[in-house]
LUMFI-404866 format. One record per residue (C-alpha): residue in one letter; x, y negated, z negated. Coordinates in steps of 0.5 Angstrom, whole numbers, plus 500, padded with zeros to 3 digits. Layout:
aXYZ;...
//
This chain:
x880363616;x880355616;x882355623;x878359625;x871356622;x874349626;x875353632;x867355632;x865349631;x869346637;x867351640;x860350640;x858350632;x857357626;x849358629;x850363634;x856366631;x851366623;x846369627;x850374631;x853377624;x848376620;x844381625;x849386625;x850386618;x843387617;x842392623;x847396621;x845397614;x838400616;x841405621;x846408616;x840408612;x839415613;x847417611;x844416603;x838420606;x841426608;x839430602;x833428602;x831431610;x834437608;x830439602;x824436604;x824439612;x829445610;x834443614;x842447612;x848444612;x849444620;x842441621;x844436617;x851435620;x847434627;x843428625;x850424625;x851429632;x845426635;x846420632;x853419636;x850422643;x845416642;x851411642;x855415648;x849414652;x848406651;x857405650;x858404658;x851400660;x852396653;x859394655;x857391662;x852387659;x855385654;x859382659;x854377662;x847376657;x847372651;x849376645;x843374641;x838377646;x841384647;x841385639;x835383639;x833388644;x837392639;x833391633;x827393637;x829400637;x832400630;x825399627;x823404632;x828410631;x826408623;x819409624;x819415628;x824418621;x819416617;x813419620;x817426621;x816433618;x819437622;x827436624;x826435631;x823428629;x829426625;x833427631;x829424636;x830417631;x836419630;x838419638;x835411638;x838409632;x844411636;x842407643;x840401639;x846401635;x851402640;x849396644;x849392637;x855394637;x859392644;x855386644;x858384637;x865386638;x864383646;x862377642;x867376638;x873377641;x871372645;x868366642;x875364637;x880364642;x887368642;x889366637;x884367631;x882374635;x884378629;x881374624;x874373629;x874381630;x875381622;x868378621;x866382626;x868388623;x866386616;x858385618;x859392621;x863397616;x859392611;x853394614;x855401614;x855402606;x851397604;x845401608;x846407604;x846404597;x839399599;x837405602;x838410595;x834405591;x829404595;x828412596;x828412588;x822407587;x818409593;x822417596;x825417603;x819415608;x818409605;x825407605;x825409613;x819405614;x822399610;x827399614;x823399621;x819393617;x826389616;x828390624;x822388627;x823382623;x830381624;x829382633;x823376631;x828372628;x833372634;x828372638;x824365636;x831361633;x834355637;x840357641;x847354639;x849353646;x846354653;x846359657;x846367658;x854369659;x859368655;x863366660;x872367660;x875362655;x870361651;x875360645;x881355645;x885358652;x882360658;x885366663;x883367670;x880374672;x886378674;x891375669;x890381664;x891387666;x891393660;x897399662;x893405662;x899407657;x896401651;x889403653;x890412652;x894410645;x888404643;x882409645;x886415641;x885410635;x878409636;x876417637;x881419630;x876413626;x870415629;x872422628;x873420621;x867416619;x862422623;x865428618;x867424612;x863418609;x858419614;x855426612;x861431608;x860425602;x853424601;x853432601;x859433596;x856428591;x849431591;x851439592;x858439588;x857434584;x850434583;x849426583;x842423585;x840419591;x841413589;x848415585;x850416592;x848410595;x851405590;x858409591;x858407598;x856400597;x862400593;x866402599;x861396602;x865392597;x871394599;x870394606;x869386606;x875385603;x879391607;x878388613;x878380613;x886382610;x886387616;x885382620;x888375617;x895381617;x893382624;x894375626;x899372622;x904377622;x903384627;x898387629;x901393628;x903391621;x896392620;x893398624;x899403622;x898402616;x890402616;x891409619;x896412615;x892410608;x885412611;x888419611;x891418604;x883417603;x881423607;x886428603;x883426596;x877429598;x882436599;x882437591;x877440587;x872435586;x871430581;x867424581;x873420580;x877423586;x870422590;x870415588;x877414589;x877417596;x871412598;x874406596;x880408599;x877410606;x873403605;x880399603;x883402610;x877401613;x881396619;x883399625;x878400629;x878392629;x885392629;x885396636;x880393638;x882386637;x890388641;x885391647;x882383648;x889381648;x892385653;x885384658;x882378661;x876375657;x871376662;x872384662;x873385655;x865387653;x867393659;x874395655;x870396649;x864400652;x871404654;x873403647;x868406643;x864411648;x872415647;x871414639;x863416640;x866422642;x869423636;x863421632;x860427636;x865432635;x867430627;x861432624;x860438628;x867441628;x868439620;x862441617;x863447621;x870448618;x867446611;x863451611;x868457614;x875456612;x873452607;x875444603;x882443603;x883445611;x877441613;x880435611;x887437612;x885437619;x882430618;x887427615;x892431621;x887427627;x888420623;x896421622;x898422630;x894416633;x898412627;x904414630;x903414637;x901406635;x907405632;x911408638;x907406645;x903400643;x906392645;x905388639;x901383643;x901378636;x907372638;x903372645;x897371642;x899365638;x903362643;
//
């Protein structure tokens, strides 16, 4: 990690790196505000289990649809402008979830939560798997992530505390008030460096264009990877938790909300290790092992359930919680930095597809056949990308630190 932190400075300083984090972590953790909330939409508007599942849905579609564009220009303007567009439609898609009565409305804020949180996303992960250079690409990627999945626990816990003091809407409408400030924020801060584009070799090596080419083999393996997670995060902690904690267990909305900032917690520390093990021993050393542990998690939530299995099952997914930044980081190593943000926009509209189809296929199998084949299924779509990983991917690490 010190390396790392030298290489920014020489880079061009910690600002433009503090802000970018700093928004995603915030960003992030009002988009998933509405994770915690789900219970509360659904008695107050009526909505079943499904219903439910596809506010997550549409979430996900929203993704898909600013994925490829968000990528490509990711590629080519500043980061801190696009997030700042970014939390402009965060504040907005809150807003319209706070003033809904009817579900129509939470999908429509849903479906610009989404856009706006995939293009936080490419332009984030764009950023920095760039601006560390090839050899602190993990652990740049690391801090990434940890803004990110950070975020997405964090939200929930913020939000339930918040819905216990002053209900659900205020809880939207905090979070539409935190956004605008965070766009005003990166808006009006002085630039670190200058200029719009991030250009190749932004880090400690540069490559000229074409000098990278991903084998479609890497790149099939890499995207199943993204898929199986994000498949993972729609169904599970996204949607079938909040759930099982309030219906089986009868927890309440702020007990909810805590017990996924607690798999914050865990999350942070998971994955600054993922990514310190992905570039001091092996990228596969790290992302086989995430995989395999997350389904260990996910199968937890197979038993009968108790607040200690649930709990467990969340610290567990949480801890496990790096290969999507792991996968991410092996595809910057194999592709020219000038194209990264375009890969990736690749790389997440596969697994947006996955969050689009985990809630639904999941909860509908919850619903018909039952806990115990759910999340077998769901542990089965993390185990086969693990060994296709383990079997087909280079292990790009010792060129990276060449």
């Amino acid at each position: 990690m010190r390396g790392y932190l030298h290489q920014l400075r020489v880079s061009g300083g910690l600002r433009e790196p503090g802000l970018v984090s700093s928004a995603v972590l915030t960003l992030t953790a009002i988009a998933f505000f509405r994770v915690a909330l789900l219970p509360e939409f659904g008695r107050e508007l009526a909505m079943t289990t499904f219903q439910l599942g596809l506010v997550t849905t549409i979430f996900a579609v929203g993704r898909l649809v600013a994925d490829l564009p968000g990528g490509h220009f990711a590629d080519r303007v500043r980061a801190r402008s696009l997030i700042g567009l970014s939390a402009a439609g965060v504040a907005v898609g809150s807003l319209v979830i706070g003033v809904s009565v009817a579900a129509l409305t939470i999908y429509i804020g849903a479906f610009a939560l989404g856009v706006s949180s995939s293009t936080t996303n490419a332009t984030g992960m764009t950023f920095f798997s760039n601006v560390g250079g090839d050899s602190h690409r993990g652990t740049s990627m690391a801090v990434f992530s940890a803004a990110l999945l950070g975020g997405q626990a964090l939200g929930p816990a913020v939000a339930g505390v918040l819905a216990s003091a002053g209900g659900w809407r205020a809880a939207m409408f905090a979070g539409s008030a935190m956004a605008l400030v965070t766009a005003l924020v990166l808006f009006v801060a002085k630039p670190g460096r200058s200029g719009l584009v991030i250009a190749p070799g932004w880090g400690d090596e540069s490559d000229p264009v074409g000098a990278r080419s991903p084998r479609l083999v890497s790149v099939m393996v890499l995207q199943s990877v993204s898929f199986a997670v994000f498949l993972t995060l729609g169904a599970v902690p996204q949607t079938l938790v909040p759930l099982i904690g309030a219906e089986d267990l009868g927890l309440g909305t702020a007990a909810i909300g805590l017990a996924l900032g607690l798999g914050g917690i865990a999350r942070f520390a998971g994955t600054i290790v993922g990514g310190m093990l992905s570039d001091r021993v092996s990228r596969k050393a790290a992302l086989v092992p995430g995989l395999m542990v997350q389904a260990a998690g996910v199968a937890l939530l197979a038993l009968e359930p108790s607040v200690a299995s649930w709990l467990s099952a969340i610290v567990i997914m949480s801890l496990a919680s790096f290969a999507v930044p792991v996968a991410a980081t092996i595809l910057g190593d194999i592709t020219e930095s000038s194209r990264v943000g375009t890969q990736l926009g690749r790389f997440r509209f596969v697994g947006d597809l996955g969050l689009i189809a985990g809630p639904v296929v999941v909860s509908a199998l919850f619903q018909t056949v039952g806990r115990t084949a759910a999340f077998a299924f769901v542990a089965m779509v993390l185990v086969v990308p693990a060994v296709l990983s383990w079997q087909f991917l280079p292990d790009t690490m010792g060129s990276s630190m060449s």
